[in-house]
Biopython code that builds the backbone (N, CA, C, O; Angstrom):
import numpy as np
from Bio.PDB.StructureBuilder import StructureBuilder

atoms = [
    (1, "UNK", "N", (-14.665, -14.661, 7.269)),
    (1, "UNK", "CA", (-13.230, -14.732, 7.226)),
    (1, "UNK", "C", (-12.856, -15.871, 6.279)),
    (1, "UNK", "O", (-13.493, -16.915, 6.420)),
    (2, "UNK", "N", (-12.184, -15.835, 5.604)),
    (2, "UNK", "CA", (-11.320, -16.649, 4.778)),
    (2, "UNK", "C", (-10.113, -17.430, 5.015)),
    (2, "UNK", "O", (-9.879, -18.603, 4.724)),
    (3, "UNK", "N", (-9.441, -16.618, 5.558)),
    (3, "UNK", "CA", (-7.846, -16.913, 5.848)),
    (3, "UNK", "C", (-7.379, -16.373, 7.323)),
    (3, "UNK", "O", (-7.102, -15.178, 7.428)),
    (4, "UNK", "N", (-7.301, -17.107, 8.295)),
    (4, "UNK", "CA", (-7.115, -16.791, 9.635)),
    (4, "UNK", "C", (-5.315, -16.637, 9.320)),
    (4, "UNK", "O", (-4.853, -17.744, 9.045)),
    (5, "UNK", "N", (-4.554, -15.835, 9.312)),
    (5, "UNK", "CA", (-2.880, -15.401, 9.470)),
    (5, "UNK", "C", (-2.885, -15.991, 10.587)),
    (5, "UNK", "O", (-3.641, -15.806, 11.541)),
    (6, "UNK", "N", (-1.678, -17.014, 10.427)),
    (6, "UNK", "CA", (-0.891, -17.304, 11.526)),
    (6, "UNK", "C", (-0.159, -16.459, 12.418)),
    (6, "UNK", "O", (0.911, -15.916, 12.142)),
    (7, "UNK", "N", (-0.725, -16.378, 13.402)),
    (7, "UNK", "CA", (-0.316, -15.663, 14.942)),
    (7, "UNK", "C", (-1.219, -14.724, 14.712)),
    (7, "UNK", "O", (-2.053, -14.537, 13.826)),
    (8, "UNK", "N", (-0.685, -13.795, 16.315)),
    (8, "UNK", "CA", (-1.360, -12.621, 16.556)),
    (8, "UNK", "C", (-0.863, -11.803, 17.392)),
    (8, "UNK", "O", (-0.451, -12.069, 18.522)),
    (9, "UNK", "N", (-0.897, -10.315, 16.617)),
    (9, "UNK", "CA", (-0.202, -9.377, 17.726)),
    (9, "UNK", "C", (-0.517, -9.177, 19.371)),
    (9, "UNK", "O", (-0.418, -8.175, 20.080)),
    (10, "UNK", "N", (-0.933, -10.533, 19.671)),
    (10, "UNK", "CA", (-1.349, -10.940, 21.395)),
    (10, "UNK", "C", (-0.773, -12.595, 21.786)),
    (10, "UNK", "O", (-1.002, -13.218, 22.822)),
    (11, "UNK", "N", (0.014, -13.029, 20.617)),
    (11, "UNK", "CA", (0.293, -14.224, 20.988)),
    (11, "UNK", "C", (1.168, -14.192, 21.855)),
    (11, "UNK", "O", (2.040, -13.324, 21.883)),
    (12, "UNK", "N", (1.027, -15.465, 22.982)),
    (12, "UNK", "CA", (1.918, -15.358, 23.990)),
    (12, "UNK", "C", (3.866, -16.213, 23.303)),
    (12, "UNK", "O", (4.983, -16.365, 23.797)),
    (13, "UNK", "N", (3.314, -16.455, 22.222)),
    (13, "UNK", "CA", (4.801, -16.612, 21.269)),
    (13, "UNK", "C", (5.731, -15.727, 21.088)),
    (13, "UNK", "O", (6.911, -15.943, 20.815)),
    (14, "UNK", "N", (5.076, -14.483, 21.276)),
    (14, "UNK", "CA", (5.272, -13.083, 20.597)),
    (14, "UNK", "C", (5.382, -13.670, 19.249)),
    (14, "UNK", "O", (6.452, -13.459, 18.678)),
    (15, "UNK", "N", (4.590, -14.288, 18.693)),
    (15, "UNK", "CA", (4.956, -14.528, 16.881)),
    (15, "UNK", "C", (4.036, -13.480, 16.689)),
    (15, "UNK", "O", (3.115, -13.761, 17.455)),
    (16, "UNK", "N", (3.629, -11.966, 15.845)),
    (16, "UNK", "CA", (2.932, -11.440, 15.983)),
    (16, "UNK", "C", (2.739, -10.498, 14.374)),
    (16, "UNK", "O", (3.594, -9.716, 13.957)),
    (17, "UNK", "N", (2.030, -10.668, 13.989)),
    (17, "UNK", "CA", (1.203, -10.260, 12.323)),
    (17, "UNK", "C", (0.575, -8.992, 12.577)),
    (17, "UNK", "O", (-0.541, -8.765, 13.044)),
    (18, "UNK", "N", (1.998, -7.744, 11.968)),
    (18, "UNK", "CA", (1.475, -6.617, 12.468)),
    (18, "UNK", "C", (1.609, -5.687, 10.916)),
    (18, "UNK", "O", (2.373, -6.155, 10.071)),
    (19, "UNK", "N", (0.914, -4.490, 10.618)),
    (19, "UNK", "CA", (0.958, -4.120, 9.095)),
    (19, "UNK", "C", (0.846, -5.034, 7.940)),
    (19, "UNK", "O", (1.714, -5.517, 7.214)),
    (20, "UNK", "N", (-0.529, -5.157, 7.954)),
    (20, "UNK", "CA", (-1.062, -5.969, 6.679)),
    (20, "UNK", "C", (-0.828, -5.074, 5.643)),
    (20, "UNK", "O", (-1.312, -3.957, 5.829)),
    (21, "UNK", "N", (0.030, -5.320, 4.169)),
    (21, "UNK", "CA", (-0.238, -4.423, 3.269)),
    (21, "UNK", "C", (-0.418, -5.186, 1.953)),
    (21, "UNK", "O", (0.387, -6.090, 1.731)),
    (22, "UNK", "N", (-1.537, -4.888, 0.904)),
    (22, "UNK", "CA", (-2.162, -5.516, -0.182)),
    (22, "UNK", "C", (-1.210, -4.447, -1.335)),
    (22, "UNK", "O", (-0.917, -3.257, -1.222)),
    (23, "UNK", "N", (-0.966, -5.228, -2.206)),
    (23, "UNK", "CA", (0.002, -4.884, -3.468)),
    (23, "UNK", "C", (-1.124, -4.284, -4.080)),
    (23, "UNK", "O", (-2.316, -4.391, -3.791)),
    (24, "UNK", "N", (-0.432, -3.487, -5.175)),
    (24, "UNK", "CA", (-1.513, -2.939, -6.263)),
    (24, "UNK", "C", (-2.607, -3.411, -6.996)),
    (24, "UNK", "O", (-3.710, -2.896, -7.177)),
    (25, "UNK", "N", (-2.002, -4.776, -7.505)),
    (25, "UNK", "CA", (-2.643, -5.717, -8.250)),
    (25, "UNK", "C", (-4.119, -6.741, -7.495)),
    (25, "UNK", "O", (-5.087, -7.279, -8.032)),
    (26, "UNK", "N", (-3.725, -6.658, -6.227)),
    (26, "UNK", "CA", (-4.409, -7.233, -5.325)),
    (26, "UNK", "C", (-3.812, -8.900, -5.481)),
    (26, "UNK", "O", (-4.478, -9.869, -5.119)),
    (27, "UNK", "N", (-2.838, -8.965, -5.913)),
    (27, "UNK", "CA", (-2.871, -10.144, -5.912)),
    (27, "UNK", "C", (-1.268, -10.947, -4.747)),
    (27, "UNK", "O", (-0.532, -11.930, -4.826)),
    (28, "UNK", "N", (-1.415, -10.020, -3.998)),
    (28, "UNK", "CA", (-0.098, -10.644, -3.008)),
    (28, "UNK", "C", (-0.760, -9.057, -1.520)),
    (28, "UNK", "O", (-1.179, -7.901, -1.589)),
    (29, "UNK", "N", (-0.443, -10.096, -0.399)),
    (29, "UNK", "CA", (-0.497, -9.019, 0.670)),
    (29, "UNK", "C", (1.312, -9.209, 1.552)),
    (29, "UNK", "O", (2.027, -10.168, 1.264)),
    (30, "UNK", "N", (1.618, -8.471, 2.256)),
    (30, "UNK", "CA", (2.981, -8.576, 3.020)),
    (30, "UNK", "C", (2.623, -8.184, 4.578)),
    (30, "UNK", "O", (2.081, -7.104, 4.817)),
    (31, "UNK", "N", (2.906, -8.985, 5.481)),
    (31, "UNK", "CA", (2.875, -8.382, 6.850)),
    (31, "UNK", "C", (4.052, -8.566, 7.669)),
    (31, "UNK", "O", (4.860, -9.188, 6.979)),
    (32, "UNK", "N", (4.419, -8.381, 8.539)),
    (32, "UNK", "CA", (5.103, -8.504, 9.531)),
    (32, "UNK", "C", (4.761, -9.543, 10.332)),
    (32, "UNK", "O", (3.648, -9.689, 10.836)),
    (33, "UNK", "N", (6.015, -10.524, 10.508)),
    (33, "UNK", "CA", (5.953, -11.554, 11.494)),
    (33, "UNK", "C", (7.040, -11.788, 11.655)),
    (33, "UNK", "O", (7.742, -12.310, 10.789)),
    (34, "UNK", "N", (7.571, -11.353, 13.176)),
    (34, "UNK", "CA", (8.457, -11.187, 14.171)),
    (34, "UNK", "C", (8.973, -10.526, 13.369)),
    (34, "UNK", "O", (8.278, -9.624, 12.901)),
    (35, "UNK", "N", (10.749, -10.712, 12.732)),
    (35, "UNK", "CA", (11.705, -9.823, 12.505)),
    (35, "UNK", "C", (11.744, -10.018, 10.894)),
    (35, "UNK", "O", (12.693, -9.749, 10.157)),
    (36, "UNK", "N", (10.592, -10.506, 10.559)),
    (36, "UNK", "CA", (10.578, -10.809, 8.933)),
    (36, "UNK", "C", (9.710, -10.102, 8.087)),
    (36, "UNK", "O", (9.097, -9.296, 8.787)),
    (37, "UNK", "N", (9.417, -10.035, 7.076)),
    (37, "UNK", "CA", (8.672, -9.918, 6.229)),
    (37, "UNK", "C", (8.347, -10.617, 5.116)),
    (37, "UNK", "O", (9.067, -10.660, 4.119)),
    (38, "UNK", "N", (6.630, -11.523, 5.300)),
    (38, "UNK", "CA", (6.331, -12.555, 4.951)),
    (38, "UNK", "C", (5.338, -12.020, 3.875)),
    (38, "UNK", "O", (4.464, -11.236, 4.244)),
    (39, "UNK", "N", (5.416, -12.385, 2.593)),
    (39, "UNK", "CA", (4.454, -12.117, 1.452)),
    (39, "UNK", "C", (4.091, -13.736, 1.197)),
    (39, "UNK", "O", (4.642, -14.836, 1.228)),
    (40, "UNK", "N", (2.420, -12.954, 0.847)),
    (40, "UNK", "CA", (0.978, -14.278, 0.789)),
    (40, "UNK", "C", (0.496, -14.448, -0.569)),
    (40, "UNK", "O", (-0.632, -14.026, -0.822)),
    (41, "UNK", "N", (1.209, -15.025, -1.517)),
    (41, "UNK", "CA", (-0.043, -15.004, -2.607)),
    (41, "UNK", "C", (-1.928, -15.433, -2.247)),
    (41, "UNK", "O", (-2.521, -16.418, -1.807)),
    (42, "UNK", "N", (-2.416, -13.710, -2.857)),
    (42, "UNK", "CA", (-3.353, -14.241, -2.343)),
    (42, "UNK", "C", (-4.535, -15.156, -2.964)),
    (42, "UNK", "O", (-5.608, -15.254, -2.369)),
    (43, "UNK", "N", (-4.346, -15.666, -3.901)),
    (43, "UNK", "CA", (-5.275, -16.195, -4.665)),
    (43, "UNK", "C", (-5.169, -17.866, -4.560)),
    (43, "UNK", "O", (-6.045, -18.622, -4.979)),
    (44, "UNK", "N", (-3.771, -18.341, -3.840)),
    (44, "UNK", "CA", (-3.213, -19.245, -3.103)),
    (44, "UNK", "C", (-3.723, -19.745, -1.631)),
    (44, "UNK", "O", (-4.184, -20.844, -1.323)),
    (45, "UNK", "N", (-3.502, -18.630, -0.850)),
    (45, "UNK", "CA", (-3.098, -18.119, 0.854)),
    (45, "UNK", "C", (-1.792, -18.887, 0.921)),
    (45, "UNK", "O", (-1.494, -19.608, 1.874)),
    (46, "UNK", "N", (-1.016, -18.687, -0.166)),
    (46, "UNK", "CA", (0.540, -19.492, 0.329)),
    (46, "UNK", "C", (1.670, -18.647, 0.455)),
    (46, "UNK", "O", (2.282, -18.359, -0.573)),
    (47, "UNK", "N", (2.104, -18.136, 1.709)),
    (47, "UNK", "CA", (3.392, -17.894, 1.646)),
    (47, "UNK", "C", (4.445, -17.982, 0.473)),
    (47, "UNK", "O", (4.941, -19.075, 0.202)),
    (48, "UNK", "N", (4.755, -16.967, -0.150)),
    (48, "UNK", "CA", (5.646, -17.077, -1.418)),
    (48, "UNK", "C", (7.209, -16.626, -1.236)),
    (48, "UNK", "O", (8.219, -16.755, -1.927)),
    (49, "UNK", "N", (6.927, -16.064, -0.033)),
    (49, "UNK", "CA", (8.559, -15.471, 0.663)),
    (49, "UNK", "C", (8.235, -15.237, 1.603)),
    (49, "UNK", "O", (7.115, -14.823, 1.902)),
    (50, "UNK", "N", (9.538, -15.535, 2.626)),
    (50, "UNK", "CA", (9.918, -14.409, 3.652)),
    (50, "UNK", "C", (11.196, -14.104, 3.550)),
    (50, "UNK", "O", (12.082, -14.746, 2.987)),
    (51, "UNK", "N", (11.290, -12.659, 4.362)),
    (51, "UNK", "CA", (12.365, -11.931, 3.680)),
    (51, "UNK", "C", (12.943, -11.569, 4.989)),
    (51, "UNK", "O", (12.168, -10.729, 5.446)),
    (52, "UNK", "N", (13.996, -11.786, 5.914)),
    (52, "UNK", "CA", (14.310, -11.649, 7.478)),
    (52, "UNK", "C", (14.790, -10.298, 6.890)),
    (52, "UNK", "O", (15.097, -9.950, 5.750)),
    (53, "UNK", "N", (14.727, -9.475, 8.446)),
    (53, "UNK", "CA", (14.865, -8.275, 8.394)),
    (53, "UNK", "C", (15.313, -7.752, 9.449)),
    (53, "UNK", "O", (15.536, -6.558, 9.250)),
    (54, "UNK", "N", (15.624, -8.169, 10.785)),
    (54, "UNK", "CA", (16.394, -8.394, 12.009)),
    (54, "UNK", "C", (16.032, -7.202, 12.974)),
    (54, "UNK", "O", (16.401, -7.056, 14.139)),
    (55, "UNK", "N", (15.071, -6.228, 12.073)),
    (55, "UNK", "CA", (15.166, -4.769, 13.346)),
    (55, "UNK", "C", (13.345, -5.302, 13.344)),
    (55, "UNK", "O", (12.788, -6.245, 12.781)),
    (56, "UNK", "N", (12.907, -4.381, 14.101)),
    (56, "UNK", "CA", (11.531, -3.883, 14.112)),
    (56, "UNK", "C", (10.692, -2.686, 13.261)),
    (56, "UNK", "O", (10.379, -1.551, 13.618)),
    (57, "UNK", "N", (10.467, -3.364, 12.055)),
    (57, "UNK", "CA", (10.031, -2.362, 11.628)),
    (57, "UNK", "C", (8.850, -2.120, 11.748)),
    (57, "UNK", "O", (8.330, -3.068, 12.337)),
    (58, "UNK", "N", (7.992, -1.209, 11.460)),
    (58, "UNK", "CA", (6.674, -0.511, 11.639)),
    (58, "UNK", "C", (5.541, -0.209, 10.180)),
    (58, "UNK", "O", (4.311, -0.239, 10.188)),
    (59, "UNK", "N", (6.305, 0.024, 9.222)),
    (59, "UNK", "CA", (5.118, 0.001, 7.881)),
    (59, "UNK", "C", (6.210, -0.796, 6.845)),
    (59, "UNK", "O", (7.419, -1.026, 6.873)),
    (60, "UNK", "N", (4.883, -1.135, 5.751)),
    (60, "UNK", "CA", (5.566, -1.840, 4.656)),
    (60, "UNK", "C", (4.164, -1.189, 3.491)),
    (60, "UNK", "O", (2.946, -1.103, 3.644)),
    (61, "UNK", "N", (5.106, -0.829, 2.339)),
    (61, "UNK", "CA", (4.202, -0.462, 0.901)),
    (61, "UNK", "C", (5.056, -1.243, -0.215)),
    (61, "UNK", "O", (6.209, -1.674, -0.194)),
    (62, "UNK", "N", (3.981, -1.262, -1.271)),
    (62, "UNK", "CA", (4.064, -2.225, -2.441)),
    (62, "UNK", "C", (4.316, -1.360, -2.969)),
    (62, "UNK", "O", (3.799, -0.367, -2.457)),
    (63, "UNK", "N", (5.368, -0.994, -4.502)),
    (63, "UNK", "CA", (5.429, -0.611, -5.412)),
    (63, "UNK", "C", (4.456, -0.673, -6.420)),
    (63, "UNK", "O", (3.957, -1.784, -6.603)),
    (64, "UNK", "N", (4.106, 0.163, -7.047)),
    (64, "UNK", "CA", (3.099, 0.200, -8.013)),
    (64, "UNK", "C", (2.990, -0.594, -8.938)),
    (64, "UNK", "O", (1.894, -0.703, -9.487)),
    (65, "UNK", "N", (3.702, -1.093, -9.214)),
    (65, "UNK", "CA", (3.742, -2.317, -10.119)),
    (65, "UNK", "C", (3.500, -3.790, -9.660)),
    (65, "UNK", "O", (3.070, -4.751, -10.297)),
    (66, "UNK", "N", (3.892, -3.680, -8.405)),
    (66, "UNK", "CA", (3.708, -5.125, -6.871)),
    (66, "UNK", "C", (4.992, -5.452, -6.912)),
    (66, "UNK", "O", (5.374, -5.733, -5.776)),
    (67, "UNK", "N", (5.817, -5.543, -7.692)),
    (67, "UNK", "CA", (6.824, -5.944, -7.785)),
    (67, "UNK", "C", (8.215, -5.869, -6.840)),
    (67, "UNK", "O", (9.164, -6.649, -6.758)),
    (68, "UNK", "N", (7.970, -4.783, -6.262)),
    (68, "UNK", "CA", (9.049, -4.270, -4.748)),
    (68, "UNK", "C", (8.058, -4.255, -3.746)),
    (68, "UNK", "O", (6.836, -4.310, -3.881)),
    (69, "UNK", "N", (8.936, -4.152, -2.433)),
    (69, "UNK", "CA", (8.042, -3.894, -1.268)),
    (69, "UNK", "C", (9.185, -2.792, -0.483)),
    (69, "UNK", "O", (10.395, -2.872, -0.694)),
    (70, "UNK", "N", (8.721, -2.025, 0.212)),
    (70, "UNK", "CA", (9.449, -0.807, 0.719)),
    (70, "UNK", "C", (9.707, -1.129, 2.301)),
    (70, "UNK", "O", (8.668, -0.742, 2.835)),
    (71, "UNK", "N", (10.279, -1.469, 2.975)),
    (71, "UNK", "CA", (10.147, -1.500, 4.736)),
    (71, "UNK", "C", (10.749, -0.210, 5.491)),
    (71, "UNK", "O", (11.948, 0.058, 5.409)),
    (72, "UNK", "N", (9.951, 0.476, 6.142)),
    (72, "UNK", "CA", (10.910, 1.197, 7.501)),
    (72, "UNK", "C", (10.094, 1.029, 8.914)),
    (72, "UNK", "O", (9.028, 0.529, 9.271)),
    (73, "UNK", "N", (10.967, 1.585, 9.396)),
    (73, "UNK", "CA", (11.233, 0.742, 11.245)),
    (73, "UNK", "C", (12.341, 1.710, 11.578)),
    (73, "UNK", "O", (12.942, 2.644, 11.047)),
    (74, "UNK", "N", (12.319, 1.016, 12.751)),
    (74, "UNK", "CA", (13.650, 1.880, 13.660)),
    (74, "UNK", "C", (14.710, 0.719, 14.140)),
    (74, "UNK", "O", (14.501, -0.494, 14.165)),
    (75, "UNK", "N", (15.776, 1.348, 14.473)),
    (75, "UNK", "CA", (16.986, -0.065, 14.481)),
    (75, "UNK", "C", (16.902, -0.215, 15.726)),
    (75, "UNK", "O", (17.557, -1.092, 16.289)),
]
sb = StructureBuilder()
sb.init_structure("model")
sb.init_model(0)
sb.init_chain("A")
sb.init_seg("    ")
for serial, (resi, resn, name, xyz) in enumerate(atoms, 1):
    if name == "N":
        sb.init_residue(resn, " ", resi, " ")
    sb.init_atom(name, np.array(xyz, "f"), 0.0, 1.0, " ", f" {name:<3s}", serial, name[0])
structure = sb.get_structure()
């Protein structure tokens, strides 16, 4: 392991890191933590954004270029 993500979809925080998704380039991943969506540069492991998002969503994809990220969920 390299990079242990802060929290876990068992933390008693409920802070919880759910849908890991790696960009095209490989060079940024995005997951879910709590009502946000947090992108990792990964060649860093630094947080480069989070992006609040207030519902629960369920998947996230990178645009082919890396450049967008797509979210759906349910409200």
């Amino acid at each position: 392991m390299i990079k242990e993500i802060e929290g876990c979809c068992y933390s008693k925080l409920n802070n919880s890191v759910v849908n890991v998704s790696f960009s095209p380039d490989s060079t940024l991943t995005a997951y879910r933590w709590n009502e946000s969506v947090r992108v990792m540069n990964l060649d860093t492991l630094e947080v480069v954004r989070e992006i609040p998002n207030g519902h629960d969503w369920v998947t996230c994809a990178f645009s082919p270029d890396s450049k967008m990220i797509a979210v759906g969920g349910a409200f």
